[in-house]
Structure formats: structure tokens, C-alpha cells
PDB file of N, CA, C and O in Angstrom, chain B, residues numbered from 101:
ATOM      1  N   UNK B 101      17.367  -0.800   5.171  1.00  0.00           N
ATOM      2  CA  UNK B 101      17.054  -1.754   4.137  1.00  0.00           C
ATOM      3  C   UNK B 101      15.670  -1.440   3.587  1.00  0.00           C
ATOM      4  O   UNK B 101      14.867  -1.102   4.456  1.00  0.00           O
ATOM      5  N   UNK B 102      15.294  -1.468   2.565  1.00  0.00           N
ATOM      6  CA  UNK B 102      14.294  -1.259   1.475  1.00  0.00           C
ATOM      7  C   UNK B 102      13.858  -1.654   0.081  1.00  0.00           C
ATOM      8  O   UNK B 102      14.685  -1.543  -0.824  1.00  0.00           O
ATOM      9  N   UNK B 103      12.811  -2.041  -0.147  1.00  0.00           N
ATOM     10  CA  UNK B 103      12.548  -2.207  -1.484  1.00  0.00           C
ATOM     11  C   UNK B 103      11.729  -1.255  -2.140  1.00  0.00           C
ATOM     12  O   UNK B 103      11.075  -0.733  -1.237  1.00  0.00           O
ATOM     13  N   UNK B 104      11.475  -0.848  -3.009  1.00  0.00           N
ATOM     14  CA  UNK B 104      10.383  -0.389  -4.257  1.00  0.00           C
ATOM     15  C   UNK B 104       9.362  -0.564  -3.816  1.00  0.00           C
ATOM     16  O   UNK B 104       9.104  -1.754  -3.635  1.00  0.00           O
ATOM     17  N   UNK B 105       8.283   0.434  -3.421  1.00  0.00           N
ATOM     18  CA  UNK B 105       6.828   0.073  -4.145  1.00  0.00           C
ATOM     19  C   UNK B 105       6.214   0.798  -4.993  1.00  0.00           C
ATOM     20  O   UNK B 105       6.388   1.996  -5.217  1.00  0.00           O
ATOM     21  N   UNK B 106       5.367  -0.040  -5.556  1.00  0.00           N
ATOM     22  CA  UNK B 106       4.474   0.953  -6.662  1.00  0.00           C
ATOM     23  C   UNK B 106       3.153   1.970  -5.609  1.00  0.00           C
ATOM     24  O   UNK B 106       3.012   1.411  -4.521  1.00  0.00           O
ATOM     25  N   UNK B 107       2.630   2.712  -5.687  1.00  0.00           N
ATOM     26  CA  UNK B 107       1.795   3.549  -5.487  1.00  0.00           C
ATOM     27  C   UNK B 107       0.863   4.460  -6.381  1.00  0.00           C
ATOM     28  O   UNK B 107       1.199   5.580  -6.766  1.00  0.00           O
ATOM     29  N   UNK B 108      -0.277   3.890  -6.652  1.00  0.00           N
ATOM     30  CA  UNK B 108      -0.894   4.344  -7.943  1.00  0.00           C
ATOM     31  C   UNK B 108      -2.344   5.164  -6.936  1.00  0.00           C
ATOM     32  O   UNK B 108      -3.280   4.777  -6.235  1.00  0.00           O
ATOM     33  N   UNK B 109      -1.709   6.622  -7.479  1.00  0.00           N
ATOM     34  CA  UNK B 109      -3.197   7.332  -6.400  1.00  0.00           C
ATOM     35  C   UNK B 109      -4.000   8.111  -7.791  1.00  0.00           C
ATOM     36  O   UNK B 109      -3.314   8.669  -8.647  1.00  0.00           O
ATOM     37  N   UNK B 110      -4.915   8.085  -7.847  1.00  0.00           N
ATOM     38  CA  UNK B 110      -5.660   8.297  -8.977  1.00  0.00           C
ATOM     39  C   UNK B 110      -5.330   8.444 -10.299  1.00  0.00           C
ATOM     40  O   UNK B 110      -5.466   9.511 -10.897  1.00  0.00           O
ATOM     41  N   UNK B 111      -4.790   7.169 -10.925  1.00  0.00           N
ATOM     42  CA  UNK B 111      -3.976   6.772 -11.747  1.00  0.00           C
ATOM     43  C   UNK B 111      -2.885   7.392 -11.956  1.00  0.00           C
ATOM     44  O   UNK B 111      -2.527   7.463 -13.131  1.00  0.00           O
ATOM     45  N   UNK B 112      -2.412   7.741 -11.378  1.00  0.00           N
ATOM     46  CA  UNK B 112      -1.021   8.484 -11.444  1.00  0.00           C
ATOM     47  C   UNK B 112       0.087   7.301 -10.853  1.00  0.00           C
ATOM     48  O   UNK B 112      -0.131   7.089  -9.660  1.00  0.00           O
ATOM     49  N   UNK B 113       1.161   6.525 -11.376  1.00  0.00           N
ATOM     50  CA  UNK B 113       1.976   5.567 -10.261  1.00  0.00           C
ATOM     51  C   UNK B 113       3.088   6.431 -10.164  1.00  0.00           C
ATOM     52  O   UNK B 113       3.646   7.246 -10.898  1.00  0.00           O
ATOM     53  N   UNK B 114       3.248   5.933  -8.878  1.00  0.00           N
ATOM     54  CA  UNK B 114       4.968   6.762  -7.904  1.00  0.00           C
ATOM     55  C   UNK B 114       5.547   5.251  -7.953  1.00  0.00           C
ATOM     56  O   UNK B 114       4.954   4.173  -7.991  1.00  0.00           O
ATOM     57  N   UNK B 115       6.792   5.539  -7.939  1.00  0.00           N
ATOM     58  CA  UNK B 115       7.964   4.484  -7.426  1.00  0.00           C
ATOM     59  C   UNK B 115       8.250   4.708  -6.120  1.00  0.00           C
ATOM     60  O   UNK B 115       9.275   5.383  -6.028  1.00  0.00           O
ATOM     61  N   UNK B 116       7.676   4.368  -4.856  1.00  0.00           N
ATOM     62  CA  UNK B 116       8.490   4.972  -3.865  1.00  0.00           C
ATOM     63  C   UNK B 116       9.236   3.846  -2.825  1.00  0.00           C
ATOM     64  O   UNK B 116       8.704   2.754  -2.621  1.00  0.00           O
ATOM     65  N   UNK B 117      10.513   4.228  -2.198  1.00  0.00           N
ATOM     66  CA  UNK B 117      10.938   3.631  -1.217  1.00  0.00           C
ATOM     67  C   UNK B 117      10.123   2.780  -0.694  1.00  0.00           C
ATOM     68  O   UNK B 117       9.004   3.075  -1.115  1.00  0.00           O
ATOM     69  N   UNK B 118      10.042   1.540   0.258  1.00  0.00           N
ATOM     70  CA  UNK B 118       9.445   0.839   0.903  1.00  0.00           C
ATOM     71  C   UNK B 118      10.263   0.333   2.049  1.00  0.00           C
ATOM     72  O   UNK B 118      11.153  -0.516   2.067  1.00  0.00           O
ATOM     73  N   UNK B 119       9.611   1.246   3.242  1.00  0.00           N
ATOM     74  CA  UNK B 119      10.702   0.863   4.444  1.00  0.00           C
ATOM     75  C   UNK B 119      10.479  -0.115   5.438  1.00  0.00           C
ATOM     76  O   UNK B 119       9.571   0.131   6.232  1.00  0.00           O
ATOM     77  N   UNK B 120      11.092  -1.148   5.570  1.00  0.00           N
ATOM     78  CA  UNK B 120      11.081  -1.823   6.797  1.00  0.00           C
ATOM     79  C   UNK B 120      10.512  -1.430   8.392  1.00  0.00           C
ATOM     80  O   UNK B 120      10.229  -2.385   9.116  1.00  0.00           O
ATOM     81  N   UNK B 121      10.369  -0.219   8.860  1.00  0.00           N
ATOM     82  CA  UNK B 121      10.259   0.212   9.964  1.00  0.00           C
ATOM     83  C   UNK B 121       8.677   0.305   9.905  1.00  0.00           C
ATOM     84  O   UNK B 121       8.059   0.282  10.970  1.00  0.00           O
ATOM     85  N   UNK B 122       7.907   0.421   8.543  1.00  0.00           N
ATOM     86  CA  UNK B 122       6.923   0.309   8.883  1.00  0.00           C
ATOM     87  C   UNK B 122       6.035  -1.029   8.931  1.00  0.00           C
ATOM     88  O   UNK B 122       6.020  -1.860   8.023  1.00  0.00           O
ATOM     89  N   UNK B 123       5.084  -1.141  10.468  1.00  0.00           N
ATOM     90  CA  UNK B 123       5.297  -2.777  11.157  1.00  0.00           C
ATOM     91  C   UNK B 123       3.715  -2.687  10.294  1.00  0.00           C
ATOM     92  O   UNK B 123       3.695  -3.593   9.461  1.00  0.00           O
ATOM     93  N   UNK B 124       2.629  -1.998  10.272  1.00  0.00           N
ATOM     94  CA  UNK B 124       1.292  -2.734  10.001  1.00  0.00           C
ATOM     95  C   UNK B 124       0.927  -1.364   9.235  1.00  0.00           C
ATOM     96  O   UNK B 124       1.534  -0.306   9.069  1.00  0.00           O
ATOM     97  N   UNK B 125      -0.573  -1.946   8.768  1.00  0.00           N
ATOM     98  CA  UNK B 125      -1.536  -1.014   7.555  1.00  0.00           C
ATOM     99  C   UNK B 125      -1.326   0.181   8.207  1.00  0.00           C
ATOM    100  O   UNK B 125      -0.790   1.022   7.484  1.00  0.00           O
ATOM    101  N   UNK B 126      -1.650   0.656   9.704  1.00  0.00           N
ATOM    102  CA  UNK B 126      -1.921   2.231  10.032  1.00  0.00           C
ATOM    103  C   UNK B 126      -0.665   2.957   9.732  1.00  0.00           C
ATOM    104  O   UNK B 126      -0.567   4.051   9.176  1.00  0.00           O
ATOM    105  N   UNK B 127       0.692   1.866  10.372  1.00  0.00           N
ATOM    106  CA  UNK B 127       1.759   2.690   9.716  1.00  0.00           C
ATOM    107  C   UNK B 127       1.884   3.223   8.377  1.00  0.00           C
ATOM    108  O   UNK B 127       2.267   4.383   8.226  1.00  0.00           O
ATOM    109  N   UNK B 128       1.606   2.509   7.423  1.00  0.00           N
ATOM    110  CA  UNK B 128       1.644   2.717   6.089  1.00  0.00           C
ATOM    111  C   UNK B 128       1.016   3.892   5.558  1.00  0.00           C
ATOM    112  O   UNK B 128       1.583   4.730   4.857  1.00  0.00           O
ATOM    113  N   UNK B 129      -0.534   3.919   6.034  1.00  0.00           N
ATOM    114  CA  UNK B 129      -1.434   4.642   5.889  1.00  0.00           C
ATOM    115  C   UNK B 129      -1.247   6.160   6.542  1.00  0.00           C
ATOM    116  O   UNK B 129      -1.867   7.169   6.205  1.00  0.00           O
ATOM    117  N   UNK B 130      -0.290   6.054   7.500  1.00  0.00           N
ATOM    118  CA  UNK B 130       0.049   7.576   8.057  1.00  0.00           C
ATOM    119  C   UNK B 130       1.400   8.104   7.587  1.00  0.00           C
ATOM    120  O   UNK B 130       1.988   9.096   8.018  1.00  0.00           O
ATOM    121  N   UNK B 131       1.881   7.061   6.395  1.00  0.00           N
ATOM    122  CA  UNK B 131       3.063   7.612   5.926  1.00  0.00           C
ATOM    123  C   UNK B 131       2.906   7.693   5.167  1.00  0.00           C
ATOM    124  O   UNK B 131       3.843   8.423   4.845  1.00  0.00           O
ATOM    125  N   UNK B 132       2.125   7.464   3.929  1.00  0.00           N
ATOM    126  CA  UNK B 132       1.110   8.045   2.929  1.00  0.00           C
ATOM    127  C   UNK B 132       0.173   9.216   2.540  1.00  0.00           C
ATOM    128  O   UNK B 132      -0.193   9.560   1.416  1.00  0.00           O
ATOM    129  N   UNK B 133      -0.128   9.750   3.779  1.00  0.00           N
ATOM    130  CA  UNK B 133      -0.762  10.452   4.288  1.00  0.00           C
ATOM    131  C   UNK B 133       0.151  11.771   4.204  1.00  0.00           C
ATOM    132  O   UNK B 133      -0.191  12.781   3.589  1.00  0.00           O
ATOM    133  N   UNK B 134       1.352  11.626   4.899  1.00  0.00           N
ATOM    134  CA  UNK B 134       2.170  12.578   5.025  1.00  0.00           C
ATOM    135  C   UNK B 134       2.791  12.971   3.582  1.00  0.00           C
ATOM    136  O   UNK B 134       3.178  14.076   3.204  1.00  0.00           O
ATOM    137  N   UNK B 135       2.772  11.780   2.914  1.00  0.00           N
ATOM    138  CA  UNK B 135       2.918  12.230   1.065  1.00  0.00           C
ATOM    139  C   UNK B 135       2.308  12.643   0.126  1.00  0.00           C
ATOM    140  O   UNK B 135       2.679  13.159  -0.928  1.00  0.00           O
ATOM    141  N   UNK B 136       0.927  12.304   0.702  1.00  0.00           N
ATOM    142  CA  UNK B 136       0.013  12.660  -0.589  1.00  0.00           C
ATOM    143  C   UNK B 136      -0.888  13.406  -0.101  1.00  0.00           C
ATOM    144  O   UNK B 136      -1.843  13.606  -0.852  1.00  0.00           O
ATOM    145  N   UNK B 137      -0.934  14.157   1.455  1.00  0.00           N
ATOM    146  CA  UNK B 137      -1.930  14.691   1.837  1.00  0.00           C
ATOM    147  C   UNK B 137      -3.617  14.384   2.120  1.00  0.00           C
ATOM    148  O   UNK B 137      -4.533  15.148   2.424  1.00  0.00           O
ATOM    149  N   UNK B 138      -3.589  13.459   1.966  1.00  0.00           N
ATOM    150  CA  UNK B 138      -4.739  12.649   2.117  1.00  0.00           C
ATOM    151  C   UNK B 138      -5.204  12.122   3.643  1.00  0.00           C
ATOM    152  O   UNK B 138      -4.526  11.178   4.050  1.00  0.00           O
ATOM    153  N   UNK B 139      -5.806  12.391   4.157  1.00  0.00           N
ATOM    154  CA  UNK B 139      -5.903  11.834   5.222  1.00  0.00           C
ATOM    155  C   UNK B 139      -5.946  10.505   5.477  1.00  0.00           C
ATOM    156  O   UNK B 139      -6.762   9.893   4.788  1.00  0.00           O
ATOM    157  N   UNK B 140      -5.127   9.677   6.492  1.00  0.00           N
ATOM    158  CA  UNK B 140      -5.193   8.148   6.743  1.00  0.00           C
ATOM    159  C   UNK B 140      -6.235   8.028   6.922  1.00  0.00           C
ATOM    160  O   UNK B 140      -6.527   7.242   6.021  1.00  0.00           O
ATOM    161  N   UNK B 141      -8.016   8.414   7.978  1.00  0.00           N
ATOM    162  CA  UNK B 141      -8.956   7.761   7.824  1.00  0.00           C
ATOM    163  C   UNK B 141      -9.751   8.075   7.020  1.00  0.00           C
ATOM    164  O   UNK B 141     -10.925   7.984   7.377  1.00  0.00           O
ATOM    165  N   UNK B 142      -9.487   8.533   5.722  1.00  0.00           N
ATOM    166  CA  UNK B 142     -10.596   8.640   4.726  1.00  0.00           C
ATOM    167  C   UNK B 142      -9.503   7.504   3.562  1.00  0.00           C
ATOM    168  O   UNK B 142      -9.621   7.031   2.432  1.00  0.00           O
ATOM    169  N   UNK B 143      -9.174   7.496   3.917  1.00  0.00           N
ATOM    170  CA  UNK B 143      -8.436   6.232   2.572  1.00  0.00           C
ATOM    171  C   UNK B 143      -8.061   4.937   2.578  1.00  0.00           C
ATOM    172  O   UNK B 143      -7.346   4.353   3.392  1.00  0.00           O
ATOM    173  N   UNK B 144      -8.783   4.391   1.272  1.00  0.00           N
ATOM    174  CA  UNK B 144      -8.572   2.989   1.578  1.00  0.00           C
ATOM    175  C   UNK B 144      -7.390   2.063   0.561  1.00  0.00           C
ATOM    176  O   UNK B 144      -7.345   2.258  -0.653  1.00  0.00           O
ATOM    177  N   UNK B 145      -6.549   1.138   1.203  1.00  0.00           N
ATOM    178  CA  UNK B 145      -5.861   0.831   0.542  1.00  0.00           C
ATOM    179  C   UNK B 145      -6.172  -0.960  -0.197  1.00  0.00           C
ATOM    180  O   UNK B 145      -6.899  -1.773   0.373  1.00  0.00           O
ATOM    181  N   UNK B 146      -5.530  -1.212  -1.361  1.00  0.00           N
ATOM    182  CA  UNK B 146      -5.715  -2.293  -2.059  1.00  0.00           C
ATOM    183  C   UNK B 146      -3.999  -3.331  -2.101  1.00  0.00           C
ATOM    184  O   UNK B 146      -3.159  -2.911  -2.896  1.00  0.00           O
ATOM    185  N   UNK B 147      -3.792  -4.040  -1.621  1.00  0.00           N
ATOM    186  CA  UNK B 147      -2.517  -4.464  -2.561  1.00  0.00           C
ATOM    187  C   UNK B 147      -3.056  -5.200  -3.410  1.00  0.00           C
ATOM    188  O   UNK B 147      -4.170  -5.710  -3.530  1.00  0.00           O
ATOM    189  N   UNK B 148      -1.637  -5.192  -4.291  1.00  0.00           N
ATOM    190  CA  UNK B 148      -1.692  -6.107  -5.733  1.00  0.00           C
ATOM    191  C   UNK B 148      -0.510  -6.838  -6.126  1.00  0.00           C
ATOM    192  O   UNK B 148       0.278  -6.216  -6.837  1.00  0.00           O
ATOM    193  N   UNK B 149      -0.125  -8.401  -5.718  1.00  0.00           N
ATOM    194  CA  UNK B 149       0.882  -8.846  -5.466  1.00  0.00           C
ATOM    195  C   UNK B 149       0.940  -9.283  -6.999  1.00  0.00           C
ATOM    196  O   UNK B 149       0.034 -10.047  -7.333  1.00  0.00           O
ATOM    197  N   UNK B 150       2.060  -8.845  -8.204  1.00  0.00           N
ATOM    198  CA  UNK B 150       2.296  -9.030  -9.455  1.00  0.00           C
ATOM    199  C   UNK B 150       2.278 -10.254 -10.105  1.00  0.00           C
ATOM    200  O   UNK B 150       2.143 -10.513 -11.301  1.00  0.00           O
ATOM    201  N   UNK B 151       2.540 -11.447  -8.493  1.00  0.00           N
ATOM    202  CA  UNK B 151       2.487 -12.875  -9.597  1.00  0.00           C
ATOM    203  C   UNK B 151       1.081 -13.427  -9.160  1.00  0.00           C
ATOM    204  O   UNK B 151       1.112 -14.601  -9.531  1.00  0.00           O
ATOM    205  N   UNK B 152       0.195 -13.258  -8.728  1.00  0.00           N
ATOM    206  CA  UNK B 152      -1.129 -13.665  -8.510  1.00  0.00           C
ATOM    207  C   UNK B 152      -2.323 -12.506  -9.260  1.00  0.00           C
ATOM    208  O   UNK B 152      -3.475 -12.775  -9.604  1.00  0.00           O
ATOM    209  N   UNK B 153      -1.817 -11.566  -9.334  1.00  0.00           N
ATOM    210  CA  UNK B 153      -3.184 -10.315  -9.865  1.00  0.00           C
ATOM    211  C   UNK B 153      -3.910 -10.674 -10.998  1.00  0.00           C
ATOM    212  O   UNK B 153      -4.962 -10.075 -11.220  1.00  0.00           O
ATOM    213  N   UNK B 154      -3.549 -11.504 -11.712  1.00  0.00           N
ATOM    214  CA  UNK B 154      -4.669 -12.041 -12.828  1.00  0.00           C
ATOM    215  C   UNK B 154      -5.756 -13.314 -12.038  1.00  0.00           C
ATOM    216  O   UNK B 154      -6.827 -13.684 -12.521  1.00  0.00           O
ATOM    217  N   UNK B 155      -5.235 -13.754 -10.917  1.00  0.00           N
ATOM    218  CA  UNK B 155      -5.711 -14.782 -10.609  1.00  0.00           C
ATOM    219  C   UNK B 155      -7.187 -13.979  -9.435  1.00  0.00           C
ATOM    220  O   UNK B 155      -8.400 -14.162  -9.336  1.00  0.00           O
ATOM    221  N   UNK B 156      -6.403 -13.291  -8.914  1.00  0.00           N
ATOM    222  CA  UNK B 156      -6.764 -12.807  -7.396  1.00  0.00           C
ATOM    223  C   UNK B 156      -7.302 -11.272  -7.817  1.00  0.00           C
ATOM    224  O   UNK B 156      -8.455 -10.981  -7.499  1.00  0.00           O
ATOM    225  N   UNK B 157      -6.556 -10.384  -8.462  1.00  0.00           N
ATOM    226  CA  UNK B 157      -6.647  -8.659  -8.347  1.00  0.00           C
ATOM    227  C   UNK B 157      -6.660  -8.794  -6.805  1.00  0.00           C
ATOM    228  O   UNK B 157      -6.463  -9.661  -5.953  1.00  0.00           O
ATOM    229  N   UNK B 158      -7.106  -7.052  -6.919  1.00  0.00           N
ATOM    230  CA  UNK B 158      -6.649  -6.618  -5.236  1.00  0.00           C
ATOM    231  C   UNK B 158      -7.207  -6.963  -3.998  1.00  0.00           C
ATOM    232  O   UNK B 158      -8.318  -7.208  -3.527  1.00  0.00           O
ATOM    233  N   UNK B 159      -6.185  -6.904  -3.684  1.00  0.00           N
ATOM    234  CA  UNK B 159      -6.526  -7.391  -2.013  1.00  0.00           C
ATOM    235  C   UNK B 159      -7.036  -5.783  -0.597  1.00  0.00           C
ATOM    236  O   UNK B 159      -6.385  -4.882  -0.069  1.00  0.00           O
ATOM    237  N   UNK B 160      -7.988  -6.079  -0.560  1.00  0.00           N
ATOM    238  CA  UNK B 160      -7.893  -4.969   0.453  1.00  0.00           C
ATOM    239  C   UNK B 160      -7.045  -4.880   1.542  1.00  0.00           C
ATOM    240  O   UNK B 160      -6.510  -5.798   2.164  1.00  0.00           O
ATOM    241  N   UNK B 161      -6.981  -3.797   1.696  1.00  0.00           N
ATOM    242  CA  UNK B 161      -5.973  -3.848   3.552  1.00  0.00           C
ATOM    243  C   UNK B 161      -6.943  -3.365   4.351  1.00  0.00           C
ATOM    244  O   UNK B 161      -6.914  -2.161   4.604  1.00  0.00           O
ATOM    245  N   UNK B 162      -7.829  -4.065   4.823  1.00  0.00           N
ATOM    246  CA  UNK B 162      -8.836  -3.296   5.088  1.00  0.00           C
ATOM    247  C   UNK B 162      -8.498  -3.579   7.410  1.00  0.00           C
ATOM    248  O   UNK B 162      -9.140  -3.066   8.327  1.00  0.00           O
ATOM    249  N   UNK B 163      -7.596  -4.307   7.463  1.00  0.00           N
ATOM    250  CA  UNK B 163      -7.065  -4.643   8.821  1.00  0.00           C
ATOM    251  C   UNK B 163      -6.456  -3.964   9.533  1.00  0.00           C
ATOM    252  O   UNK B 163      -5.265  -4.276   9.525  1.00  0.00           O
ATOM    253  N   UNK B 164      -6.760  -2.925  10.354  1.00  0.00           N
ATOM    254  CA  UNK B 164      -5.153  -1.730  10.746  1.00  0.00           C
ATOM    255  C   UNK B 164      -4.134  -2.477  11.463  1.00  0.00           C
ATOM    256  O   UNK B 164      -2.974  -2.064  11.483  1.00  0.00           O
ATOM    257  N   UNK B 165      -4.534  -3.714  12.144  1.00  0.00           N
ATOM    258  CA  UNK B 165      -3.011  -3.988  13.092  1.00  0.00           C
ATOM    259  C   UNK B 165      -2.660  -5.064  12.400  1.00  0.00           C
ATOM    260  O   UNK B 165      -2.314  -6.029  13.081  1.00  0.00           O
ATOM    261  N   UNK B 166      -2.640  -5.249  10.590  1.00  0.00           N
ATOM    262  CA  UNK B 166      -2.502  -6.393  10.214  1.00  0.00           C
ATOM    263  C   UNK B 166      -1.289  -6.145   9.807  1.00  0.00           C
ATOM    264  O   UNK B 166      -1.280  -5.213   9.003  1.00  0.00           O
ATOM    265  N   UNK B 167       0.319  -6.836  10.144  1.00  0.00           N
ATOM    266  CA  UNK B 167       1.291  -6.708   9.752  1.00  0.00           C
ATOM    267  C   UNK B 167       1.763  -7.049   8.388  1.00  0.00           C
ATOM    268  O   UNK B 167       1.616  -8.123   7.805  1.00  0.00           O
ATOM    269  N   UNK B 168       2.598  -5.530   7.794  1.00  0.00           N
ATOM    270  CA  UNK B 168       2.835  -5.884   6.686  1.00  0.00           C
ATOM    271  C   UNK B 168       3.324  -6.798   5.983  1.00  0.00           C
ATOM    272  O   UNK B 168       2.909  -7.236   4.910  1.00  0.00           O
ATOM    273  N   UNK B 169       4.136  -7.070   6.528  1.00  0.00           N
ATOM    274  CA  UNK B 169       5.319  -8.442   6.860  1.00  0.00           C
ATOM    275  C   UNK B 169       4.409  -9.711   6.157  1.00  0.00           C
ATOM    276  O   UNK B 169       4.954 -10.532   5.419  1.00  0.00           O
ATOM    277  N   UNK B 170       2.967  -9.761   6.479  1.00  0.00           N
ATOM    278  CA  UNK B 170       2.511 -10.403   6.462  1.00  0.00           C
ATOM    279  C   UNK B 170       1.718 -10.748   4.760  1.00  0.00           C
ATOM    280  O   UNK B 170       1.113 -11.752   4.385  1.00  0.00           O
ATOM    281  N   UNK B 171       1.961  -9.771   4.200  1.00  0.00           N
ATOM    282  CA  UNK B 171       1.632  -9.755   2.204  1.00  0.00           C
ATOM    283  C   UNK B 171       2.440 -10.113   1.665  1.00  0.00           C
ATOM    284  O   UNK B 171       2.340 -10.557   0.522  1.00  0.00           O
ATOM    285  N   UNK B 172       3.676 -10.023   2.421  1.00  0.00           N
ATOM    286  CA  UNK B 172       5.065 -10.376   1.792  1.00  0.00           C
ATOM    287  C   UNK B 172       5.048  -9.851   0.331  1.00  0.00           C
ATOM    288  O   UNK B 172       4.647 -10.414  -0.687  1.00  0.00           O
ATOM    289  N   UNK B 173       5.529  -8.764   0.481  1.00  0.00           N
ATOM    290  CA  UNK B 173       5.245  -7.514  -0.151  1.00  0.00           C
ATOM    291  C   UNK B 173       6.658  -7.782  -1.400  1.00  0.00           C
ATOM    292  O   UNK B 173       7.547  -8.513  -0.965  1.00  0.00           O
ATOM    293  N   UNK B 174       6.794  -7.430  -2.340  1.00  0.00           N
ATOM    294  CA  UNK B 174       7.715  -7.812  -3.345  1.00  0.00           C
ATOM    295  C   UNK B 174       8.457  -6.496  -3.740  1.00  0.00           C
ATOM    296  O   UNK B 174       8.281  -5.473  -3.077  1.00  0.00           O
ATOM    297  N   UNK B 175       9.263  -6.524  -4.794  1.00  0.00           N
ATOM    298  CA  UNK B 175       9.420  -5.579  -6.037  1.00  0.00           C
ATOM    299  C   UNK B 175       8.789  -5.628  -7.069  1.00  0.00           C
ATOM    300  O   UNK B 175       8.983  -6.757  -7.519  1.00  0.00           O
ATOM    301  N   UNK B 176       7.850  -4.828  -8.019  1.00  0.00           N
ATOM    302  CA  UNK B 176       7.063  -5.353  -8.699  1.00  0.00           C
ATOM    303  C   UNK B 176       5.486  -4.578  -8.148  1.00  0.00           C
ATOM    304  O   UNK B 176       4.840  -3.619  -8.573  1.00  0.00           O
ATOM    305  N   UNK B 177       5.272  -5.649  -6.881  1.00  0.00           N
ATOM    306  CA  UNK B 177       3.907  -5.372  -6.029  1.00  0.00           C
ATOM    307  C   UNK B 177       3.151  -3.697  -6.232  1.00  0.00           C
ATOM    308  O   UNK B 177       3.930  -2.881  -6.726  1.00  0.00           O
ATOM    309  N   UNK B 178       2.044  -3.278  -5.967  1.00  0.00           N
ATOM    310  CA  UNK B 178       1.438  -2.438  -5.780  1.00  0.00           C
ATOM    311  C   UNK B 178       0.474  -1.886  -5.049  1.00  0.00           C
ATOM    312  O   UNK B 178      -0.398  -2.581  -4.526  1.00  0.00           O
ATOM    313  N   UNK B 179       0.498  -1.188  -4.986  1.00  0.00           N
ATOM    314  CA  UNK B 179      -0.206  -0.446  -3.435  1.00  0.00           C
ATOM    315  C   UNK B 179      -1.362   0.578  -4.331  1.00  0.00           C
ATOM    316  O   UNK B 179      -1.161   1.224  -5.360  1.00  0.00           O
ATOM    317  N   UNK B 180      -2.416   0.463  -3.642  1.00  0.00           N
ATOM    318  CA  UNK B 180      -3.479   0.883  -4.552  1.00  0.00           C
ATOM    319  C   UNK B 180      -4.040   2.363  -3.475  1.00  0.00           C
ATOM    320  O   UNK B 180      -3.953   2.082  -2.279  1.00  0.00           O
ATOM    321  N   UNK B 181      -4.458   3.506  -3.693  1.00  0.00           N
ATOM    322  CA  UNK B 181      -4.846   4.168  -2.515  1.00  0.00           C
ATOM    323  C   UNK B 181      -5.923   4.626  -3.597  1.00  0.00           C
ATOM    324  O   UNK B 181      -5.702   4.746  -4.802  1.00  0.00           O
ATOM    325  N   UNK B 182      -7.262   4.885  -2.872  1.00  0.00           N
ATOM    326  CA  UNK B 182      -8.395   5.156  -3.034  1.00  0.00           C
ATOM    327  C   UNK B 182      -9.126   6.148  -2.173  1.00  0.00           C
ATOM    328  O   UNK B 182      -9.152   5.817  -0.988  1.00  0.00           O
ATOM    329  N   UNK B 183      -9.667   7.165  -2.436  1.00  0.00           N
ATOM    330  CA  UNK B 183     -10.328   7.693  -1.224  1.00  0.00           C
ATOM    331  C   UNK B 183     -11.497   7.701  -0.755  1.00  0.00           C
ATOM    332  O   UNK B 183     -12.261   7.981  -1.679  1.00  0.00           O
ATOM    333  N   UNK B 184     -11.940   7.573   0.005  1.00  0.00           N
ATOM    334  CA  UNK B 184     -13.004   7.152   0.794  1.00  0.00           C
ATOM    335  C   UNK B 184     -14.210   8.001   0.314  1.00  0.00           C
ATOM    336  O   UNK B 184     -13.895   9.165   0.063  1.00  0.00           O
ATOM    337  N   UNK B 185     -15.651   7.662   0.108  1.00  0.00           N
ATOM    338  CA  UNK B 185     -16.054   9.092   0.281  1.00  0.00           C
ATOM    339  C   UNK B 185     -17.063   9.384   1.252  1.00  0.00           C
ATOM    340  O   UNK B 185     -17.429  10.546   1.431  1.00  0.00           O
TER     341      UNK B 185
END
């Protein structure tokens, strides 16, 4: 089971899969990693939940054992990756 996410890495956006199996930020961040070549600890991630972002903009993920589950992550939503410097 899966939804959509957006992924915008230096303004470029991907559509990619969004899998259930991954439980918190490090997961995410090391499966990102494996896509875009970027290393998980030099990068930082933002979400951007589509019906609050005018109110709020991004949210850092700045938590590694913070479960994803827990943004309640949408279709729509966006995932921001930035790299560290």
C-alpha cells in the first residue's frame, strides 16, 4: 500500500512512491539517499502539508525517531530535501 509524494531536491520535483514500511525520518532519509545520492547525514528535510502551507510553510523533520505516521502525510504533501553544508 502507498501513496504519492512530492520530492523537490533543488527545485527540481519527483513524484515518487510513498511506502508504508517506512516507520520514522532516518528511514526516509536513507531511502532518499539511496535515490538521490546524497548522503542521509548531510541532509535536511522540510515537510509541507498542502492544506496548512500558507498558514504554517515548512515544517522541519529535524527528529530521527520521529514517526512518520505521525505528519499524517497526504497526496498532495511535500517533502522538501536540502543539503546541509
Amino acid at each position: 500500500m502507498f501513496i504519492s509524494m512530492i520530492v523537490n531536491l533543488l527545485n527540481f520535483k519527483l513524484i515518487l512512491p510513498f511506502f508504508y514500511f517506512l516507520r520514522n525520518v532516518t528511514d526516509l532519509k536513507i531511502r532518499l539517499e539511496k535515490l538521490f545520492g546524497l548522503p542521509h547525514n548531510k541532509m535536511r528535510l522540510y515537510y509541507v502539508d498542502q492544506t496548512y502551507k500558507d498558514q504554517m510553510g515548512p515544517e522541519e523533520m529535524k527528529y530521527p525517531n520521529k514517526q512518520l505516521y505521525s505528519y499524517n502525510i497526504a497526496v498532495g504533501d511535500e517533502i522538501i530535501i536540502e543539503q546541509k553544508k
